[in-house]
Each structure stands twice: as C-alpha cells, then as structure tokens.
Phi, psi and omega in degrees: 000313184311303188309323180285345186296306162337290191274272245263028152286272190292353164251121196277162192303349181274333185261005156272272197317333183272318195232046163249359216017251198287336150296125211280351155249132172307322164338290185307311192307296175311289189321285205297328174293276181343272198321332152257004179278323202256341152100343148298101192291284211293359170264354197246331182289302159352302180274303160323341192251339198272303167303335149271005149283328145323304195277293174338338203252324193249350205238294179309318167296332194265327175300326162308323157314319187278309179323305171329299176298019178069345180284148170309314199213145155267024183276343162294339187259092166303134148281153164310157182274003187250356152320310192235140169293334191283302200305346191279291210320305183322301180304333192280330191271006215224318153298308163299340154290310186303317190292332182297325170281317180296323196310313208291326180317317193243096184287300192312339193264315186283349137296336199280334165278327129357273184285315171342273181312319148338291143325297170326284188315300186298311175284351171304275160340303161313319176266355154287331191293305164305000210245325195280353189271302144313308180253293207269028203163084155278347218244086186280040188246170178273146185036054162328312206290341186239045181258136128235146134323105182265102218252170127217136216239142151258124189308350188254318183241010171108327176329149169221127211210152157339059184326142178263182202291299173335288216294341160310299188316308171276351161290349196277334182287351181299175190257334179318300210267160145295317182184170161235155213185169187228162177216093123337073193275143191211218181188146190218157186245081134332098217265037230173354199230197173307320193202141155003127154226124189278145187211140161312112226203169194207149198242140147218169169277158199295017195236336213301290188299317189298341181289304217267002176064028166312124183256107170303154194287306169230186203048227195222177171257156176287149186205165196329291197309357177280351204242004180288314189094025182262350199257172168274149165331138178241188158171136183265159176241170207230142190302328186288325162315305196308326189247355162281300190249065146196030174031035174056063195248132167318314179278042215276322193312129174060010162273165173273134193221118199269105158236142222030227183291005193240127178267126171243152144305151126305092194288329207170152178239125174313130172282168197267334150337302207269074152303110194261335189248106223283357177295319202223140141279152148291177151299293192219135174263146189236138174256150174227146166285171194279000196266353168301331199253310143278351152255031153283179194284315173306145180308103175253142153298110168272103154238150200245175155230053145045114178298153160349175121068000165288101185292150171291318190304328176285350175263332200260352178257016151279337176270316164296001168256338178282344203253008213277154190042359170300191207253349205272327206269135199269143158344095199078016185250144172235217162237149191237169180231116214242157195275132163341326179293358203287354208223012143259138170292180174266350134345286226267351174268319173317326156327294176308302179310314198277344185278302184298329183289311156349279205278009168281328173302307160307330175294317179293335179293347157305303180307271155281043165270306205299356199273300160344312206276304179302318165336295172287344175273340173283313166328319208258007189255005192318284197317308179305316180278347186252013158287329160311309162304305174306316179286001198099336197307158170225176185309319166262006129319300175322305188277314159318342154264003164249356168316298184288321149002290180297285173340284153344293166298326162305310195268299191308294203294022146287300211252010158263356165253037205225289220282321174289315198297305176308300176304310180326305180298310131356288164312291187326289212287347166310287183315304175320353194036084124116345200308338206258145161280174159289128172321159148319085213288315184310325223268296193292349150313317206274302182302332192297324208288313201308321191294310188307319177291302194296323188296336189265345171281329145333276174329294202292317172296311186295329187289316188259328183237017172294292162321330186267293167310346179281319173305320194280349174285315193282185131312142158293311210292315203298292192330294172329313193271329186279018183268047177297198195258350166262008157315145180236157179240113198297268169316343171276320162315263168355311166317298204299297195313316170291340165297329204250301155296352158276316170262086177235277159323323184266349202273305174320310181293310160235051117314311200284277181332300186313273196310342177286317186293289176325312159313290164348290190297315192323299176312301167302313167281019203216352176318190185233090163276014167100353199181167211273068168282022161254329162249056191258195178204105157252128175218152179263158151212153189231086154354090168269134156022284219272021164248314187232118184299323209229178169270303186300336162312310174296305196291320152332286170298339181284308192313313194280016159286313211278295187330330179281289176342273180321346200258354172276153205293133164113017203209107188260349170204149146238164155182244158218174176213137199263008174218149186285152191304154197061015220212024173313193191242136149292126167300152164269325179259192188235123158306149179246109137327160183281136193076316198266145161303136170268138170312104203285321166294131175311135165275156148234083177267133200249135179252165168194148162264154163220115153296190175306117166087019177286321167293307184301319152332309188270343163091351168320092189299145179260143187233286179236190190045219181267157141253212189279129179243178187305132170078013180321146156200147166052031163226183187203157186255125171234175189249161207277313204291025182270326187304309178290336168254041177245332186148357187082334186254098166245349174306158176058356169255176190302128145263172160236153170228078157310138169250220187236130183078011198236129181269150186324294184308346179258001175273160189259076188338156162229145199253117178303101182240049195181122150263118143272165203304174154276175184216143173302104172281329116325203178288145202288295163319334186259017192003079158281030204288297306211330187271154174303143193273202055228125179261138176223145147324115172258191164213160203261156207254055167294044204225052129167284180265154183208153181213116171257151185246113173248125148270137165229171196258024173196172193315130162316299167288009192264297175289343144299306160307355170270325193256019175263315204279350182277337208257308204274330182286311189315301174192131199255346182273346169287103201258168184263149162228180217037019205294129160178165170295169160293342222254323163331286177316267187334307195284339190292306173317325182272333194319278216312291203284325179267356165256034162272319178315316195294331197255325185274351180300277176327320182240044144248349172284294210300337186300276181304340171282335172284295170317303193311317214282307181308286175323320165300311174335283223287340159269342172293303191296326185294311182285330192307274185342309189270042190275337171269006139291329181295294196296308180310298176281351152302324177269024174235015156126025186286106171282172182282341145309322190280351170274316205278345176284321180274325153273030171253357211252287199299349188267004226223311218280277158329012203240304214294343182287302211301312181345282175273023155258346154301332163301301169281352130321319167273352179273325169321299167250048136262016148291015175244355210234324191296346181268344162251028179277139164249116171086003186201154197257163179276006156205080175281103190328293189313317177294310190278358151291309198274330184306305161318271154004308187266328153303303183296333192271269199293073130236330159304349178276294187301345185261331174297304191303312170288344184273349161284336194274005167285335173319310186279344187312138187284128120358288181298330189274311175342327200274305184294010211269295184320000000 
C-alpha cells in the first residue's frame, strides 16, 4: 500500500492512466499480474522493481515533459522502439529470425559468403598473431616489452658481438636494469633413447628464468644454488622434450637424464611459449656461472630487464658513459642495447611484414567479394523494399532489418574465421619449420572476432543500406509499377562495379608479388656458387674429454675417421674447414697491394682458411698459379674478381692486411700465389659471388671439434648413411652433427625467400580464386536480374555470341579498371618487395604482365560462363517470366 501510494506520488497522471490501464497505479498492475502468474510476492516485487526502473529511466522524464506543456496524454506519441530494451531485444529476434529464413532460401550464396569472409578474416588474423609472436612481442614473458638484448656493437662497422664480463657487471650496477642474465646457444648428446641423439640445448646463468618470470610447467627453475657444486648437477627440459622423449609422465621433477657422460637432474620443465631464442626452443637448459659463459669463445646473449618507465635508449647512453674508456671493453666497441628481434635476419622480418600486408589485401578482397555478393542479393529485392514502403514500412526499419541481415553473416564468418585462424597459425608455424611459435589461441581469437565485426559491419552496411537509400530517392508508385526484375538500382550497379575493381586491382597486386617472388626463389635456387655443392656433404664431430683424455687421443680418432671416410666407396675427397660453407669472415680494413695507398675506407673483402686440398675437394677452379702446399707461410690465395679490381696480374705481389692501431711499416706482407674461381661467400641473397675474396693458409686442426667436407661421385645421401654406420661401428655413443647434403645446405640458404614465395603463391590463389568466385557471383545475380532484357533482345533478333559479347563487356569493364589500378599500385608498393627480391627487379615489366594476364583470363572465364547459359534463355519463357 505505501509503495503504491510512492508511485502514484512520483508518476504523474498522464503516465498512469496510459500504462496503468484498468489500475489507478502502475504499481498495482505490475504486482498483482506477477503476482497472479506466478503466485509468488517476491517474483512479484522483483518484476515491480525492474519495471520501475525501467519507466523511471525511460518513461517518467518525457511525461513530466508533457504534463509541464499542458498535454493530457502520451498515447498519441508513439516512442521509438530502441526506447524500451525489451522492444529492441524483441525486434532483434524477430529480425534475426526473418534473416535466417532468407539465409536458408539461397544455401549456396549464403555459404559461399560465410567462407569468404571467414577465410579473409581468419588468414589475416593468423598472420598478425605471427607477425605480433615474432616482431612485435618475441618476448613471451610478463612485461615482455622491457626484455633487450645487451650487446656490444662496432662503431665503425655496425658489428654485433659478445659482451665480456666488465659490461655485464656494469650493467647490473646500473639503476636502469631489474637484472641481468646470459644465454648461451649450444647442443648436446642425448642419452636415453634408441641411439645418440644431438639436441638442442642452451648454458644460461642462474638469474636468467627468475629475471624473465618463467613459470615452469611443472617443477622449479634453475636458480644461484645449481651452480655450488654441492648438489648433483641439475637441468630443466623444455616441454615439447618432456613430451617427446619422456611421454609427458607427471613424475618427471628428480628423474635422471643422461646427456654425454653426465647423469643431471631434472629440475623443472621450460614451457614451450616462453622462448628466449625465436629460431629455436631448446631442448635442455644447463645452468653455467657468469664468467663460464662470457669468457668463452662461443656467441653469448647478454639479456637484461629494463626498470618500469626506463626508455632503452636512456640504459643504453648511461652505459657508454659509464663504460666510456673501460679497460674490459674492446677497442672500438661501445655496448649496446638491442631489440629482442636481434637473432633474425631482416629478409625474414621484412617477410613476415610483407606476407601480413598480403593478407590485410586478401581480407579486403573478402570483405568485398562478400559485400558484392550480398549487394546484388540486396539489388535484386528492389520490388520486396517498396512493396514494403509501400505497406507503412518506413526506411529505418527497413535498414535495421537487413543491418541485421549483414550481422548474421557477419557473426557466422566470425566464428568460421576462429576456426581458419587457429588452423592458420598453425599451418603458418609448420611451414616456417619452428621459426614462428604457435600464437596464443586467445591472441588469435581477440583478432578474428575483431576482424569479423569491423569486416561484417561493412559488408552489412554496403549490402543493407546502400539499396535502401537508392529506394528512397525514388517515387514510390513509379518505382513500384516499373519494380521488375530488370529493374537496375543505379548507384548500388555502381557500387558492384567499384567492387569488382577493388578485387581486380588487389588480385593484381598479389599475383605480381607471388610471381615476382617465385622468380626470385628460381634464381636463387640455380646460382652458380662457385664450387660442387651438389656433390658435397658435410658433418661434425666433437671428442668429449672423458673418452679421449688427452689431445693426441682426440686427434688420433679424428684422423681414423677422416682415413675411413675417404677409404669408402662413392667418396673421392675429404676434407675439414674451421668455418661453414657460405660463412666466410668480413675483413675489418681494406687490403692493399704493395704500391697502392691504403684505403681509409672499410671493404667488404671476405677472408676464409683453407688446407691442403680444400679446393680440389670442394671442386674450386685454379685460374692462375698454385694452390697451397705443405710449409705454405705468409701466403695467400684470392678470387678472380679481387684479381680484376687489383689490375688482373697479382700473382706474385705483396698484400697488406690491415689492422687496427698497426701502422703500414709494421704489417707483415703475404705474398699472392694463386688465383680462384668466385665462390658464394655469405648468404646466397646476398650473391656475394661477386665480392673480393682471400684465402690464407691453415693446418688442419684435429684435437676436439672438427667439420669434414666429402666430396662423392654418386648420391650424397646414400653415403651419409654408410658413414653415420662407419662412425657408429668406431664409437657408437658419438653422434655426427650438422650432418646435411649440399643440396640441403643450398634450401637452408633459400628457406627465408620461399616461405615468403610460398605464403604469398598462397594467399595469392586463394586471393583470385575468391576474387573470381565474386565476380561469377556477381554475374550471375546480374543476368538473373536482366533475364527480360535478355529475352527482348533475343526476340528482337539478338544471337547468342552478341548476349554473351554484351554481358561479358560489361563484366570485363570494371576487372580491366580495377586491373590497372592495380598496377599502378604495384609500381607504388614495390619498394617493399625489391629488398627480398633476388636477380630481378620489382617492376619487372614480364612479371607484372603476366600477373595482368592471368587476372584478366580468369575473369573473362568467370564472366563467359553465365553469359552463355544466358545465352541459351527461351525468349518466350524470358518475357513471361515477370
């Protein structure tokens, strides 16, 4: 009683008498109704409290309005229906229903828009998740983003190099860092399984996982106490080891793990997210102190972890001043602070960028296939909206019900592009062979759904409310009696058409990618390196200490390796090298001959050792003099072009080899006594055949690691297994490492450009197979509309080459607009593609033809096929159709 007594206090009489009906309060109504469906007081107070909160929010300010204005009543003012939420909710349901029966009317047009967008979206979204996995977040750790790399860099060339131990030191006292830590990448011989297995492995210092906040998946991380030596040796393994070679068993934390001669604990398991090196996970983490680990020889990672609110650049110029003249620091090096991305090359991020920009194009080319499709499926409803307009319907209705339309389509290719993404990423981190980790299934969720909303909120507007405004411009009645099936809707034709030439135009631009990159890889895979890599081989072996004790042990067993090796059948030379094929060294000065000024400026002269018999082995033409013989000293060997900018006759005169701080009278000439072929001294991309050379004499170095080079005269992989079964009869606990073909060795060089080649082939098919698949859509739904323009000019004499001439003119005129905007586009963004191009330019006239070419044919395919069957249309039934 009170309460009702309240409200009809605070609700004025115009707004009772309308919605208290036969009750002299709103109060009374609510309650008493509730109260008699459900029988229940407190379900009735609950729907009494909801309903006045509702009408207080939406109802009670405009009735107060009127009562002020003297009006009586609201029953004459319909409020809008997005007034009250249950009336929206209602409409929404009444509408998604109504879309649901047209979706079902056409199955075919509404899968085929479904997976569009799906795909578009979902491969977008996958190469963001990688690109953002890779570049921009490598560092999967909490508060990844204040992770660097601590470096020291050389200032004259740019070098990136091992920080000693002083820059450690001083970084940690600095206020700039949280900690600092080391990484170390290596390999190790597993012990546990059917035979030796070499595995990847990594040395770090004992601070390292607690600086990155590693939660191990189960047990603990190594920490200071791993490294007294009062404990048995420990070591964490990284989960995919756990679950590869130890079957994911829950009791894993304090088993034993043999690797070389050493039983370790198990401590803990690395999660495989948490990557500190994006080439690789290891296998097994080793804890090392820090001075094991900067003063070795081997490539060590200084990483640090940045305080809150610390810019790098303010850590890394508090460290060239604190560090300025130390004694720790080497001479022309300062230290540096390097973005996690430091351990890719720039090909492959430049790759990555260029592969996500791809598949932001392919999303568009989705979007508006799907938005084309739905367009013409709205075009062709002209008679259905003004017979509505016609009944009262009013415009924004109209468009709220195909708004929601659009949605529908829109949320299903939402939750089929969830489904693409996930395979995508995936799929993605296959191809890269390990490079890409698998994304985050959230990260690439949060993009698809995001990609799916902005692409279906497009889609649904150009599709639902383009066609509605053109209706609303027109008369109704005219419209109404002129609303056949050959009605055109002007500006919505216009649309398609502008549609139809944006994926035209994208279809160009990456096809033109794809085939420029293919050329690319072609080239790149037919070079000319200089030397017999197809019939080379190369493997390592590494002596450990506690089987061969001594140096003359080790050197004793390498030699009767290399003696086995050479003595097997298919295998005409060996021999060892103290660097890997392609890997020469940059000089730091620029060599000189005798009479010439040395050069103030740096060369890029590439050095390498050779022993006896390193050429003939590797298959390298002698162009003039000798090669190298036994007591060989202080001579050196060059390549024809160092031969060709010195004057072509260098045999027999002086170099210099500058050094740093060593003045001309104090260097020690070497006397030239050889010219060879070039040979690729780098990366293959970078077709350094072509850079000056020099080779000095080494002696081969048989006393613990070693890299034999085999030449054979019959298949290479056929004679790597006799010779893993010749190494395994010798000592069966030694496994070969790096073992691979030449023929390896070459695809390893190329992997970056084909699986760029490989991802844009790919989303340039799929890209013109979508485009085509709209465009057919899209002519089809077009004749559908003109079949009684079709049937008048067949009965006013038309054959059937002139239908199929005419809806092909018109389906052909926008592909050839879009065509050549496409073009001019690509002249546009081929600087971004020209840095991973090899041997070809990025607008290379032959390449952007065929790319042209290959677009204009299949559309002229999708557009000839409905116009012949328009072709075939009966006259008589065409006129009757209407």
């Amino acid at each position: 009683r009170y309460l009702a007594a309240a409200v009809a206090w605070l609700y004025p009489p115009s707004f009772r008498l309308n919605h208290g009906r036969e009750f002299p309060d709103v109060a009374a109504h609510w309650y008493v109704n509730e109260l008699r469906r459900s029988g229940h007081p407190l379900r009735a107070m609950a729907m009494l409290g909801r309903v006045m909160a509702r009408d207080t929010v939406f109802g009670v300010p405009a009735a107060w309005r009127h009562a002020a204005r003297g009006e009586a009543s609201l029953a004459a003012r319909s409020a809008p229906f997005w007034t009250s939420p249950l009336r929206v909710l209602g409409q929404m349901g009444r509408d998604l229903r109504q879309a649901g029966r047209m979706a079902r009317r056409q199955p075919a047009l509404t899968v085929l828009v479904v997976v569009t967008l799906g795909l578009g979206i979902g491969v977008s979204a996958a190469s963001y998740a990688a690109l953002d996995r890779v570049v921009l977040r490598p560092m999967a750790f909490p508060q990844g983003g204040q992770i660097v790399y601590l470096m020291v860099r050389s200032v004259e060339r740019g070098w990136i190099s091992t920080p000693e131990l002083p820059v450690i030191e001083q970084a940690r006292s600095s206020g700039a860092f949280a900690g600092v830590g080391g990484y170390q990448p290596t390999s190790a011989t597993y012990i546990g399984g059917a035979a030796p297995e070499v595995v990847s492995a990594a040395n770090v210092t004992p601070d390292l996982a607690a600086l990155l906040q590693v939660r191990p998946v189960a047990g603990r991380v190594l920490g200071p106490t791993d490294t007294t030596g009062d404990t048995a040796p420990v070591v964490m393994i990284s989960e995919s080891f756990w679950r590869r070679q130890l079957g994911g068993v829950a009791d894993v934390v304090d088993r034993p793990l043999t690797v070389g001669t050493t039983i370790y604990r198990i401590a803990g398991v690395w999660p495989q997210s948490a990557r500190i090196d994006p080439w690789e996970q290891p296998d097994l983490f080793f804890v090392r102190k820090d001075v094991d680990l900067f003063e070795a020889s081997t490539l060590t990672y200084g990483i640090g972890r940045l305080h809150t609110g610390v810019a790098r650049a303010v850590a890394e110029s508090d460290l060239v001043t604190r560090l300025g003249g130390h004694e720790g620091l080497r001479e022309g090096f300062q230290p540096a602070l390097i973005a996690p991305t430091v351990m890719l090359s720039d090909a492959y991020i430049r790759g990555l960028w260029l592969v996500f920009g791809a598949s932001l194009l392919f999303a568009v080319v989705s979007v508006a296939n799907a938005a084309n499709m739905l367009l013409a499926r709205s075009s062709a409803r002209v008679r259905e909206f003004n017979i509505r307009l016609a009944l009262g319907s009013s415009v924004s209705r109209l468009a709220s019900q195909f708004f929601i339309e659009g949605l529908l389509f829109s949320g299903s290719g939402a939750v089929l592009a969830v489904a693409i993404a996930w395979a995508s990423s995936r799929l993605l981190a296959a191809v890269a062979g390990g490079k890409i980790p698998p994304a985050h299934f959230d990260g690439v969720l949060g993009v698809a759904m995001v990609g799916a909303a902005v692409g279906g909120l497009l889609a649904a507007l150009l599709c639902g409310l383009v066609p509605l405004l053109e209706v609303s411009r027109q008369k109704r009645a005219v419209t109404f009696v002129n609303s056949g099936s050959a009605h055109v809707v002007g500006r919505s034709s216009r649309l398609r058409q502008g549609l139809l030439a944006v994926q035209a135009g994208i279809g160009v631009v990456l096809v033109s990618g794809a085939v420029l990159m293919a050329r690319s890889v072609d080239h790149l895979t037919s070079v000319d390196v200089g030397f017999a890599a197809q019939e080379l081989l190369t493997f390592s072996l590494s002596t450990p200490t506690s089987r061969y004790p001594t140096r003359e042990a080790k050197s004793v067993f390498l030699r009767r390796v290399r003696d086995e090796v050479a003595a097997l059948p298919g295998v005409r030379g060996v021999t060892s090298t103290g660097q890997p094929l392609f890997r020469l060294t940059i000089q730091e000065g620029q060599p000189y001959l005798d009479g010439q000024v040395p050069s103030p400026v740096s060369g890029e002269t590439l050095s390498g050792g050779a022993v006896e018999g390193f050429f003939d082995v590797l298959g390298i033409p002698l162009k003039q003099g000798r090669l190298f013989e036994p007591g060989d000293d202080r001579v050196v060997i060059v390549n024809e072009t160092f031969a060709r900018t010195h004057g072509g006759e260098v045999v027999g005169r002086r170099l210099y080899i500058p050094r740093r701080g060593v003045r001309h009278e104090e260097l020690v000439p070497r006397e030239i006594v050889g010219v060879v072929g070039d040979v690729v001294g780098s990366r293959l991309s970078t077709n350094d055949g072509q850079v000056a050379q020099i080779w000095g004499p080494t002696r081969e170095s048989l006393d613990g690691y070693v890299r034999f080079i085999v030449r054979t005269t019959v298949d290479p992989s056929s004679v790597m297994s006799t010779i893993r079964a010749r190494i395994a009869e010798l000592d069966p606990m030694l496994p070969l490492l790096s073992a691979s073909t030449g023929r390896e060795l070459l695809r390893a060089e190329s992997a970056e450009h084909r699986f760029v080649a490989l991802l844009l082939a790919g989303l340039a098919s799929i890209g013109l197979v979508l485009a085509v698949a709209g465009i057919y859509g899209s002519i089809v739904l077009e004749v559908r509309r003109r079949v009684r323009e079709v049937g008048l000019r067949m009965a006013l004499g038309a054959n059937a080459r002139g239908i199929v001439s005419l809806i092909a003119r018109r389906g052909m005129r926008p592909v050839a607009v879009g065509a050549i905007i496409g073009l001019l586009a690509w002249q546009w963004m081929a600087s971004m593609l020209s840095t991973l191009l090899f041997q070809v330019e990025a607008s290379d006239i032959p390449s952007m033809s065929v790319a042209v070419l290959l677009v204009l044919a299949v559309a002229l395919v999708a557009c000839v096929w409905p116009a012949r069957r328009a072709s075939t249309i009966d006259p008589s039934i065409a006129l009757r159709v209407e």
